[in-house]
N, C-alpha and C positions, 0 to 999 in steps of 0.2 A: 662832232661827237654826240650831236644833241639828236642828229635823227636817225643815227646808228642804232643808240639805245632805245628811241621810240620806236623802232621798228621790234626789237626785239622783246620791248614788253608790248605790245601790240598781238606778236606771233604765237606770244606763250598766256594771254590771257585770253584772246578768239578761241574756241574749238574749234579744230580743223574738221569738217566732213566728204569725205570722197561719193562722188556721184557721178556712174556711170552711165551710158547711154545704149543700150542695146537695144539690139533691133529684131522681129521674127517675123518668117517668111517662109511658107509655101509652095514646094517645087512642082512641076507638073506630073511627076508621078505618086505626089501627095505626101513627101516625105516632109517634114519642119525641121529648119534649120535656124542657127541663133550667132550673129552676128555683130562686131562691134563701129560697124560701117553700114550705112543707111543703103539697102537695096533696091531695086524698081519690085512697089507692091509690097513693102518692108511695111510692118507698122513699130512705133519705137516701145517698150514696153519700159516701164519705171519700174527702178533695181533699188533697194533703199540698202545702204553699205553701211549703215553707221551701227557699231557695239550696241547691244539689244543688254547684254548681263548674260547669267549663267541662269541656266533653264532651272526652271524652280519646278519640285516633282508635287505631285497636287495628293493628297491620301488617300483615295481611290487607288491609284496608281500603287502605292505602296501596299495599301490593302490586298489589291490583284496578285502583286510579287510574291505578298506571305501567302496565300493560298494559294499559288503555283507552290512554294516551296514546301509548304506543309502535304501538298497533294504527290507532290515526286518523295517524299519522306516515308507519308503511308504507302505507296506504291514499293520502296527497297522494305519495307517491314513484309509487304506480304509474299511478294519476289524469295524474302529471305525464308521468311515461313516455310511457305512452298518447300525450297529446296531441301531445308533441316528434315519435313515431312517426305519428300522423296528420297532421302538419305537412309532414313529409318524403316521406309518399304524395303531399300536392298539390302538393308543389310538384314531386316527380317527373309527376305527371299531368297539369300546367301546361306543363311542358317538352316530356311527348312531345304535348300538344295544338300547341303551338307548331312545333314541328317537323309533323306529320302537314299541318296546314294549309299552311306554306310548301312543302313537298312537292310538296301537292296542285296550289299554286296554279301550280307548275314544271312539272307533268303537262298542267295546261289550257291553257297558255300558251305549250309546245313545239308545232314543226311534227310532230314523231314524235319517239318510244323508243326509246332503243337498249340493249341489256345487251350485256357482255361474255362473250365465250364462253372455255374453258379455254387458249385460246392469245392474250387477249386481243384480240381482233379486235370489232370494232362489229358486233352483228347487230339490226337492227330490227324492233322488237315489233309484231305485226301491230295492227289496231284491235280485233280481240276480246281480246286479249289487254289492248290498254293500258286497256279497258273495264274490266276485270275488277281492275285494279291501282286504278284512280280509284274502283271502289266500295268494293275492300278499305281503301281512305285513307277514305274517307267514313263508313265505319264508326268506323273508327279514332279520328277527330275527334270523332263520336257518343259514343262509349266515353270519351274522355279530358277532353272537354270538355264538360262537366254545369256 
């Protein structure tokens, strides 16, 4: 009984270490291969197997992560910007489509034009002239309503 048990506090107060023997070699068409059996032209390469701990992150490291994080953060602010600013193009360009057309459809639909001259007075727009305002609207419409 006596070297039963010295075997077994022998076992648990050793640390046990695993050590492998691998070996790497060289093919003729220059590929490397890694093998756990000694080959011709093998050389043995030392494997160290034993528990190192958990990797400890250095502040650099962490430094790096917050400025990636901080840099993708500014990147969705200005992404967002962006789009609330391209938001607000359409819908201004919605509006003056909207406009431009009911306009136009007032120009087609009048017997004639009139503008106001500096003393308020009605003066009526000859037909080259109201020509000239219904293709400037048709552009217009063109332009704002894609």
């Amino acid at each position: 009984m006596k070297i039963p048990g010295l075997i077994i506090l022998v076992t648990t107060i050793l640390p046990v270490t695993a050590h492998s023997e691998i070996y790497k070699w060289v093919d003729e068409q220059g590929n490397t291969h890694y093998t756990d059996k000694p080959v011709e032209q093998s050389e043995q390469i030392e494997v160290d197997t034993e528990k190192k701990g958990h990797i400890q992150t250095t502040q650099t490291r962490e430094d790096r992560r917050q400025k990636l994080l901080e840099s993708m953060k500014e990147d969705r602010a200005r992404e967002e910007k962006q789009k609330a600013k391209e938001k607000k193009q359409n819908q201004m360009r919605k509006r003056e489509c909207v406009l431009a057309q009911d306009r136009l459809k007032g120009y087609e639909r009048a017997g004639y034009l009139y503008d106001l001259d500096k003393d308020g007075n009605r003066v009526v727009v000859s037909n080259e002239e109201r020509l000239k305002v219904t293709e400037s609207l048709r552009k217009n419409i063109a332009k704002h309503c894609r």
